[in-house]
C-alpha positions in Angstrom: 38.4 -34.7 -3.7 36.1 -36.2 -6.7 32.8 -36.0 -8.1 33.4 -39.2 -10.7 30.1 -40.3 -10.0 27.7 -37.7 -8.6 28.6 -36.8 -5.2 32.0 -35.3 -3.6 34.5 -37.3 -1.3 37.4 -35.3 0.2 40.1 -36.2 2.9 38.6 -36.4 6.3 34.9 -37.5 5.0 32.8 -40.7 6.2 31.9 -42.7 3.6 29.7 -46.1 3.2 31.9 -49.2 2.1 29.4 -50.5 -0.6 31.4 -54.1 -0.6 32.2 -57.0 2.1 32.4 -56.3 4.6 30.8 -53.0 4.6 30.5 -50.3 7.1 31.4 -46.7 7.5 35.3 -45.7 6.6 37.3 -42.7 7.2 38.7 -41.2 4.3 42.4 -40.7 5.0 43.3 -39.6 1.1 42.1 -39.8 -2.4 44.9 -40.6 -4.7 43.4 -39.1 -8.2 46.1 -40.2 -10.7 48.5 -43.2 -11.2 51.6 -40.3 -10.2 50.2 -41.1 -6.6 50.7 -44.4 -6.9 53.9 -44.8 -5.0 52.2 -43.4 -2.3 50.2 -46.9 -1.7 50.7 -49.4 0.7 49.2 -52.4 -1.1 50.6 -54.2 -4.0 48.0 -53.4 -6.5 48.5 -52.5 -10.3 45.4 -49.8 -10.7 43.3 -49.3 -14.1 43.1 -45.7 -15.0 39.4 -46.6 -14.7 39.8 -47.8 -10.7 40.9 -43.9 -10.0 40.2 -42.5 -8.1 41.9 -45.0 -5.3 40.8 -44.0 -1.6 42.9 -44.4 1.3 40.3 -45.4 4.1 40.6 -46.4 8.0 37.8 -49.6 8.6 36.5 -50.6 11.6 37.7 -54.3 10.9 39.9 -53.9 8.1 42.4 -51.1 9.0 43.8 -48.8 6.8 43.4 -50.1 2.8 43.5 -48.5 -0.4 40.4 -49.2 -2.6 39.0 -47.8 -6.3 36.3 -45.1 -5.2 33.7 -47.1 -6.7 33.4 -49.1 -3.7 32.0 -46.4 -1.9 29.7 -43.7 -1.2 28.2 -40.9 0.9 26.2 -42.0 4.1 23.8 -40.0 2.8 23.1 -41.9 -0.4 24.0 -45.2 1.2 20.9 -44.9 3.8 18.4 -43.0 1.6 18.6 -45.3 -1.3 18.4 -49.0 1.1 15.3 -50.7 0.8 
């Protein structure tokens, strides 16, 4: 769980993929510190400022780890389109 940037994303929650190609994820796991990091599938070195990383399930993509930045609540994501 995290509230970095306003709002809360826990295990278990649908969230908006704010990059390409977009769409709603599955949270599978947030990994909140660079300990986790052994954890991850991907080949990735993190920045302390890309944590927290979220495990996610895509529609097209499958499982990937991404920084938490590249996404948000459905909520947010539909109130706030033009």
């Amino acid at each position: 769980m995290h509230s970095k940037y306003g709002f809360t994303i826990k295990t278990g929650d649908l969230v908006w993929q704010q990059r390409d190609p977009g769409g709603i994820c599955l949270v599978l796991n947030v990994f909140t510190t660079s300990v986790s990091f052994p954890e991850l599938e991907q080949d990735y070195c993190w920045d302390d400022d890309d944590y927290p990383i979220l495990r996610v399930l895509h529609p097209n993509e499958g499982v990937i780890e991404d920084p938490s930045y590249y996404y948000t609540t459905i909520e947010r994501a539909f109130c706030y389109e033009d």
